[in-house]
DRENTIPA-622157 format. One record per residue: residue number from 1; residue in one letter; x, y, z of N, C-alpha, C in turn. Coordinates in nm, 4 decimals. Example, Ala and Ser with C-alpha at 12.3 -4.5 7.8 and 13.67 -1.06 7.14 Angstrom:
2
PT, tigu, fido, neast, nnorth, nup, caeast, canorth, caup, ceast, cnorth, cup
PT, 1, A, 1.3190, -0.5690, 0.7800, 1.2300, -0.4500, 0.7800, 1.3200, -0.3300, 0.7800
PT, 2, S, 1.2850, -0.2250, 0.7080, 1.3670, -0.1060, 0.7140, 1.2900, 0.0030, 0.7870
// end
This chain:
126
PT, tigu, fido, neast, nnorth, nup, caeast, canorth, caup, ceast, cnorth, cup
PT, 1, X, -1.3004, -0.9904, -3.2454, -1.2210, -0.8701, -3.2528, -1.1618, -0.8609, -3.3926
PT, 2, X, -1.1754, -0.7466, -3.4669, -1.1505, -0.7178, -3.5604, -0.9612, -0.6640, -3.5693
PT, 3, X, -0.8813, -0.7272, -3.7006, -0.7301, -0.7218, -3.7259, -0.7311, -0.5192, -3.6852
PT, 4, X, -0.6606, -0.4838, -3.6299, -0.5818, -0.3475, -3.6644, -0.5336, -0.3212, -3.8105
PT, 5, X, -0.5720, -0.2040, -3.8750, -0.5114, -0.1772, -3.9996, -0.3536, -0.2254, -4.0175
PT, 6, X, -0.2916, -0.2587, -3.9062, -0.1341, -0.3030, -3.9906, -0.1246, -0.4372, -4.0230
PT, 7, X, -0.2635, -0.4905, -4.0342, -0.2143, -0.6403, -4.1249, -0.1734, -0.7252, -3.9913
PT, 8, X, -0.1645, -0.7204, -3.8710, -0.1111, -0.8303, -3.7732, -0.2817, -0.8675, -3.7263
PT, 9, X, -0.2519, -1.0144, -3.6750, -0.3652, -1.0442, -3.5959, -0.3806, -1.0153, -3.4753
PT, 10, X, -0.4991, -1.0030, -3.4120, -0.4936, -0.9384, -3.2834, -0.4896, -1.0697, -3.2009
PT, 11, X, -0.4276, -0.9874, -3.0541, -0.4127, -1.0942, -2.9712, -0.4840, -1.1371, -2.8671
PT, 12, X, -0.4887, -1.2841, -2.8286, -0.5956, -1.3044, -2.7361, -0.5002, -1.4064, -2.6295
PT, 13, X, -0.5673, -1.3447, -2.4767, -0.5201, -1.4096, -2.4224, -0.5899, -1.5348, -2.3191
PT, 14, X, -0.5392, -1.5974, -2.3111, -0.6237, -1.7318, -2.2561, -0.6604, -1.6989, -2.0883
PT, 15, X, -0.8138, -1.7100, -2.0806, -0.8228, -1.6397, -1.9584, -0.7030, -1.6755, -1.8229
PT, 16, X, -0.6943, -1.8443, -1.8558, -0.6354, -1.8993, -1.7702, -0.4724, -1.8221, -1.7326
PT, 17, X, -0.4204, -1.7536, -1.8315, -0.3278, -1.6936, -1.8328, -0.3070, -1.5782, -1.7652
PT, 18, X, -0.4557, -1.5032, -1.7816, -0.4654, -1.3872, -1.6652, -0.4709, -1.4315, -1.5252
PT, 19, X, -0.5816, -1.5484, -1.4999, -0.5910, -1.6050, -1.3907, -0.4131, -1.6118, -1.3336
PT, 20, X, -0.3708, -1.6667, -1.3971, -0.2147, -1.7287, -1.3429, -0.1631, -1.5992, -1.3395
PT, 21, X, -0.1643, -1.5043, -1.3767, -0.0898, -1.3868, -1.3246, -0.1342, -1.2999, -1.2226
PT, 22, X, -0.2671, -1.3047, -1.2114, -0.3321, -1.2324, -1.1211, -0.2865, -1.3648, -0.9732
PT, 23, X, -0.2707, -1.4666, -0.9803, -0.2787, -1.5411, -0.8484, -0.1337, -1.5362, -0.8588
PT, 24, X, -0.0058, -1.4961, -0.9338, 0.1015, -1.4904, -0.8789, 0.1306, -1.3553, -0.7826
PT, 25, X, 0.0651, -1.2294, -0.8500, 0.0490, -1.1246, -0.8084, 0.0228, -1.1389, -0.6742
PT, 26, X, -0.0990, -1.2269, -0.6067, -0.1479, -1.2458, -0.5082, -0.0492, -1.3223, -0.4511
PT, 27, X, 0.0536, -1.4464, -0.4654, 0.1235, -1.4676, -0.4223, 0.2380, -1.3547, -0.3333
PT, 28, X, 0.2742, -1.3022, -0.4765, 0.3710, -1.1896, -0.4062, 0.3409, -1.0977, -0.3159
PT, 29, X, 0.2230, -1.1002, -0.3442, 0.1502, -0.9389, -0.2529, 0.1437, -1.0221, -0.0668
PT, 30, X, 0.0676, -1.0736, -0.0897, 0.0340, -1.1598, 0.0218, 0.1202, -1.3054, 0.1284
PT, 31, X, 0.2216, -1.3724, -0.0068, 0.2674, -1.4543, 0.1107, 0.4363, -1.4104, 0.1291
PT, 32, X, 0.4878, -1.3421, 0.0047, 0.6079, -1.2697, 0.0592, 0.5802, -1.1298, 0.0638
PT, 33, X, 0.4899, -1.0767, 0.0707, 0.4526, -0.9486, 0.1654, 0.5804, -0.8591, 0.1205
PT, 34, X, 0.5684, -0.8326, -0.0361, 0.6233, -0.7628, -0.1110, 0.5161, -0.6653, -0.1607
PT, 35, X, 0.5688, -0.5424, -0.1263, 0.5007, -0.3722, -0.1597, 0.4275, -0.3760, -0.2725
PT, 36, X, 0.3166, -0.3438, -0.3286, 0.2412, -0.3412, -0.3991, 0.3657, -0.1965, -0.5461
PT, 37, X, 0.4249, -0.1631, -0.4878, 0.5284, -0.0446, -0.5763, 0.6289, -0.0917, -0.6339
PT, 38, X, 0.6615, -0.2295, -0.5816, 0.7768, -0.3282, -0.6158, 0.7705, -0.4529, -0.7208
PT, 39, X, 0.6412, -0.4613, -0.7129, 0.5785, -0.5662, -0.8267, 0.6020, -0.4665, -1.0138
PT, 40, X, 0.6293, -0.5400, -1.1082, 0.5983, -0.5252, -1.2323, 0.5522, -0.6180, -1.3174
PT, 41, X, 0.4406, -0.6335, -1.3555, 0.3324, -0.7212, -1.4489, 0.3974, -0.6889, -1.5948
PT, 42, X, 0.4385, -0.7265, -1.6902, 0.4897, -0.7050, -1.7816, 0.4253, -0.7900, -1.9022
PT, 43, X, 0.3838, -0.7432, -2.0104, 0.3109, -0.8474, -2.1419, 0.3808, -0.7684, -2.2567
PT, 44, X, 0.3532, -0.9042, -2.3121, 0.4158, -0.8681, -2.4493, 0.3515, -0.7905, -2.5666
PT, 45, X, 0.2147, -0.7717, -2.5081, 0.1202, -0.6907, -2.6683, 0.0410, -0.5917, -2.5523
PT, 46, X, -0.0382, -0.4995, -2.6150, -0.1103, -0.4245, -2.5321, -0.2293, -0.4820, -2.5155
PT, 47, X, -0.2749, -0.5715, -2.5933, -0.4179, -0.5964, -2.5776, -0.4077, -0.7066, -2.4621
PT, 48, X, -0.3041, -0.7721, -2.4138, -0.2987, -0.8461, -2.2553, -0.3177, -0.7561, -2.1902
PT, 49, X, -0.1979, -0.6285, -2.1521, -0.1938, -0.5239, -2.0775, -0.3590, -0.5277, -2.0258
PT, 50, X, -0.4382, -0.4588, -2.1457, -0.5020, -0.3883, -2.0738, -0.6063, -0.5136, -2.0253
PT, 51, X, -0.5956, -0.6371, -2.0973, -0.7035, -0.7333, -2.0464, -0.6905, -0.7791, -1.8684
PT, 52, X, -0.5641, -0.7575, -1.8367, -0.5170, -0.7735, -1.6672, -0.5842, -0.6763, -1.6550
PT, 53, X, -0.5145, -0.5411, -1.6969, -0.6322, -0.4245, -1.5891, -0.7347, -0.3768, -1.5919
PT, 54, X, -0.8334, -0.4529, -1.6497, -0.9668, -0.4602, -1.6962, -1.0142, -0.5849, -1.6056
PT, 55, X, -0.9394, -0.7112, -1.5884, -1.0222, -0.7859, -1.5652, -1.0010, -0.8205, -1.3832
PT, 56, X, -0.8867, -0.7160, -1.3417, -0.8723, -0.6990, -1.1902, -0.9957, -0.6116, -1.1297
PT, 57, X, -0.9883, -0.5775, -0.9986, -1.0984, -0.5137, -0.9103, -1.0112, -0.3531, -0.9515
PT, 58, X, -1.0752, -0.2486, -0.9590, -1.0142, -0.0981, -0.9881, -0.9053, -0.1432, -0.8713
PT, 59, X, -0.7695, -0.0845, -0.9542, -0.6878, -0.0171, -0.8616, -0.6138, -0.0931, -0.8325
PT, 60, X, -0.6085, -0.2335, -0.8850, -0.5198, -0.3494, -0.8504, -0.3704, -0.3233, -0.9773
PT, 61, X, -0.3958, -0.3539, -1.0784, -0.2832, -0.2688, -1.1378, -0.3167, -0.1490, -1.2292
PT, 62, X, -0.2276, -0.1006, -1.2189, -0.2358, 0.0587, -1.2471, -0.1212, 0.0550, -1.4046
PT, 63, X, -0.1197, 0.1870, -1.4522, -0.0295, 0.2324, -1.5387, 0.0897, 0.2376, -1.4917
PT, 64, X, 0.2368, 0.2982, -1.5579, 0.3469, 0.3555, -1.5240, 0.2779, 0.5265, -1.4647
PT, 65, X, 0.2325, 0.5689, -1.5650, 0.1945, 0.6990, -1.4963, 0.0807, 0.7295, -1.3845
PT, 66, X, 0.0001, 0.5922, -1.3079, -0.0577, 0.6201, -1.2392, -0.0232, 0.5648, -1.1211
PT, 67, X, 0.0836, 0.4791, -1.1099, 0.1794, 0.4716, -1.0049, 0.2125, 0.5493, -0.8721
PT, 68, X, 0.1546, 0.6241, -0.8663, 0.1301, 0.7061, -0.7618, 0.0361, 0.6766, -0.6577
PT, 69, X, -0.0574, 0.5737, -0.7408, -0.1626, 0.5871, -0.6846, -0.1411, 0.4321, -0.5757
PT, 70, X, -0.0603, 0.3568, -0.5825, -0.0276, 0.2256, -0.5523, -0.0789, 0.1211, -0.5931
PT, 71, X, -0.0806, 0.1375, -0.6856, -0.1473, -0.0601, -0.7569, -0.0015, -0.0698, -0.7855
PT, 72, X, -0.0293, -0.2434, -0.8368, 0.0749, -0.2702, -0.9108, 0.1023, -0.2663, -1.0709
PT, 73, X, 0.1770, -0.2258, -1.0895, 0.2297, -0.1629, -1.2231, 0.2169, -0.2868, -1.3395
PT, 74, X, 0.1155, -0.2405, -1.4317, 0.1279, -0.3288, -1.5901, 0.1558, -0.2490, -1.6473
PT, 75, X, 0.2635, -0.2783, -1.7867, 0.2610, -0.2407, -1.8370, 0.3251, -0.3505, -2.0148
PT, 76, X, 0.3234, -0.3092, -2.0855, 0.3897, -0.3771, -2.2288, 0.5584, -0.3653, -2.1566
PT, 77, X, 0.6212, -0.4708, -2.1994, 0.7783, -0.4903, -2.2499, 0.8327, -0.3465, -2.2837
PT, 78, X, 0.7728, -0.3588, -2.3900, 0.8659, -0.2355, -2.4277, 0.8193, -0.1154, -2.3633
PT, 79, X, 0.7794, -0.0694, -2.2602, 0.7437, 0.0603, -2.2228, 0.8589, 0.0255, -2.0538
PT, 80, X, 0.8739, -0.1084, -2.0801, 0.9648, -0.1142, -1.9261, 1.1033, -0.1280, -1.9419
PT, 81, X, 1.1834, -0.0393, -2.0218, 1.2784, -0.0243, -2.0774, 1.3231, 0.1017, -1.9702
PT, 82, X, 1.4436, 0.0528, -1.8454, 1.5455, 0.1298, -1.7635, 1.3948, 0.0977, -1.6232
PT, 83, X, 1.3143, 0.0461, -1.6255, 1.2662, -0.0074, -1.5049, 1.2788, -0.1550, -1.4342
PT, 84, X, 1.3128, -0.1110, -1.3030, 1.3358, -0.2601, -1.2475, 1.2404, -0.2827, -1.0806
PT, 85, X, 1.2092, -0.3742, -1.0967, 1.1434, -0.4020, -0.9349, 1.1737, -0.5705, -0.8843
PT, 86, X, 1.1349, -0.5231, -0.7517, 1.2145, -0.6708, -0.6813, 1.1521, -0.7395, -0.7495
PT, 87, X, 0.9843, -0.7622, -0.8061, 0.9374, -0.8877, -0.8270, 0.8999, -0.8600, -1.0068
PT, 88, X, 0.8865, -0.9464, -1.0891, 0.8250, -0.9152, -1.1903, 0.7585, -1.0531, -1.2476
PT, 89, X, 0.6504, -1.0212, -1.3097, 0.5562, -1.1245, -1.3857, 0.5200, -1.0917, -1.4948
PT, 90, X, 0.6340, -1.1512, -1.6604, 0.5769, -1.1549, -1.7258, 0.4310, -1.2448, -1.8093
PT, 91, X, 0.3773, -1.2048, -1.8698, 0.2907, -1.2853, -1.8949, 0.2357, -1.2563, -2.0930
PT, 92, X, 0.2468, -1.3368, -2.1436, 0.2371, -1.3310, -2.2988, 0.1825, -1.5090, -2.3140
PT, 93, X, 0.0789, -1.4759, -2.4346, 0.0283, -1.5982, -2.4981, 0.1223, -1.6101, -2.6100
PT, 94, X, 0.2159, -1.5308, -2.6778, 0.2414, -1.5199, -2.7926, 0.4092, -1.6446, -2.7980
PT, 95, X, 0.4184, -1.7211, -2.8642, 0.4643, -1.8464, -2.9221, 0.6281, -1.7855, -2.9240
PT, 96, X, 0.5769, -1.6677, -3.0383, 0.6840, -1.6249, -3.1254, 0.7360, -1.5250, -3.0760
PT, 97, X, 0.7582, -1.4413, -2.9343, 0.8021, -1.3112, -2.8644, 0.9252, -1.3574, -2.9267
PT, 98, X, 0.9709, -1.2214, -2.9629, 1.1452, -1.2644, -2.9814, 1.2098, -1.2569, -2.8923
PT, 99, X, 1.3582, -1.3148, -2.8586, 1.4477, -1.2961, -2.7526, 1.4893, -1.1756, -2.7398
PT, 100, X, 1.4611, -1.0719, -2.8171, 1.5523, -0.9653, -2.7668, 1.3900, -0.8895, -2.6289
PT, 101, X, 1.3063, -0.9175, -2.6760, 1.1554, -0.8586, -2.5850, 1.1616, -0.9305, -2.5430
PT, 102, X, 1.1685, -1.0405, -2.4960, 1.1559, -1.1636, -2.3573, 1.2768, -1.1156, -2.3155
PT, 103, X, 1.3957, -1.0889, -2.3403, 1.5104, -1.0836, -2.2353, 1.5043, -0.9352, -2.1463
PT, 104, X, 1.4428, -0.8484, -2.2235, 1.4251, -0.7071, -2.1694, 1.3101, -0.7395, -2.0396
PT, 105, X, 1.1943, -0.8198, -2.0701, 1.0914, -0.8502, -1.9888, 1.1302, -0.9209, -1.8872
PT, 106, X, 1.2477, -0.9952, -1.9228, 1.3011, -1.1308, -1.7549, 1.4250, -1.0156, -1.6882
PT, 107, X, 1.4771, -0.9521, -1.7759, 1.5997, -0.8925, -1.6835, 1.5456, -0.7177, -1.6081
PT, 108, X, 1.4130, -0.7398, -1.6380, 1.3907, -0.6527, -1.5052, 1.3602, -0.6621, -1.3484
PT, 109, X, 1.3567, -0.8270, -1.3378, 1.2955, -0.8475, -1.1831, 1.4778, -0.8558, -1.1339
PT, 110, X, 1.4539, -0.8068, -1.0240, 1.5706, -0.7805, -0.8995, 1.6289, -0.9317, -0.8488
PT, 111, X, 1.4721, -0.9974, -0.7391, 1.4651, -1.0364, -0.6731, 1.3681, -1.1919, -0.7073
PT, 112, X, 1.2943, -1.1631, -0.8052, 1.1769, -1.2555, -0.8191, 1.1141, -1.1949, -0.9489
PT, 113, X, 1.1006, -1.3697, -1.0087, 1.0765, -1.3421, -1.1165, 0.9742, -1.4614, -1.1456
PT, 114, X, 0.8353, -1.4494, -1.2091, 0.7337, -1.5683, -1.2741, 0.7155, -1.5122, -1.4179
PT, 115, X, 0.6697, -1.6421, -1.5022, 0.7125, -1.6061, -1.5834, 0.5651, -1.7381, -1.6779
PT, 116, X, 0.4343, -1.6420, -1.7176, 0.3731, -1.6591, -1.7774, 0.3185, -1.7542, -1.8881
PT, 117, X, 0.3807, -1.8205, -1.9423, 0.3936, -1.8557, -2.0790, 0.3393, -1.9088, -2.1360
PT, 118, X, 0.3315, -1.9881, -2.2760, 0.3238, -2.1241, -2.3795, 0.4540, -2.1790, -2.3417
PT, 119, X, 0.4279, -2.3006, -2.3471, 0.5541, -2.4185, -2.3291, 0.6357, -2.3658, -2.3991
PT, 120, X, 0.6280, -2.3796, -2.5665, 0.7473, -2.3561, -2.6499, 0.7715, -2.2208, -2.5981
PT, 121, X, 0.7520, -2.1421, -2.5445, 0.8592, -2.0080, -2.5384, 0.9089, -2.0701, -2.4002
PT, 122, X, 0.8869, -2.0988, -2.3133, 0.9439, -2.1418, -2.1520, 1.1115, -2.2072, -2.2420
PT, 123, X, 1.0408, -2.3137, -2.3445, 1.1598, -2.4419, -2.3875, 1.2916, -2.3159, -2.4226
PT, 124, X, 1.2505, -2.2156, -2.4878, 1.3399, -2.0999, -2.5771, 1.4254, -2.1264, -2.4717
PT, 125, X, 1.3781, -2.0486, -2.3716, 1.4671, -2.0065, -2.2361, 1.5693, -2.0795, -2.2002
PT, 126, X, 1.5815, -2.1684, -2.1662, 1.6623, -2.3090, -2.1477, 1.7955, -2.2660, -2.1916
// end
């Protein structure tokens, strides 16, 4: 994958990382039998975003604006700014998220919260 014209490197995420979000998803969906409308998948770059909803079965997560349709909702950090749901799963490969986008991404779950990571960002948290 080729850099985006603004000079940042693009991001990649470790499949295993989708795996782990897609089987928490399944956790929530299935053994606390929490609403598929109540879940929020949350990443820190878009190119995760869309690698979850690309690499789910159609219809498993959806957009903010296609929410209607009932998947569960991915979307970037920053687009989940004044949204909250009982459960949320962020998920980012990235080392260096700053605290002010990781704290926006953890203080949207209600009820339940997993939480994706690299070690050194888990250690941040602490």
């Amino acid at each position: 994958m080729l850099a985006p014209l603004t000079g940042l490197e693009p991001v990649h995420t470790a499949p295993e990382a989708v795996e782990e979000a897609q089987g928490a998803v399944g956790h929530l969906l299935e053994d606390l039998v929490i609403d598929p409308s109540n879940i929020l998948v949350l990443t820190g770059h878009r190119d995760v975003r869309d690698q979850i909803r690309n690499d789910a079965p159609d219809g498993t997560f959806v957009s903010w604006e296609e929410r209607q349709n009932g998947g569960v909702i991915c979307e970037t950090i920053h687009r989940s700014k004044g949204l909250e749901r009982d459960a949320v799963v962020v998920v980012t490969e990235d080392k260096g998220l700053s605290r002010h986008l990781l704290y926006v991404g953890l203080s949207r779950a209600v009820s339940h919260l997993v939480v994706v990571a690299p070690q050194e960002l888990l250690d941040r948290m602490v």
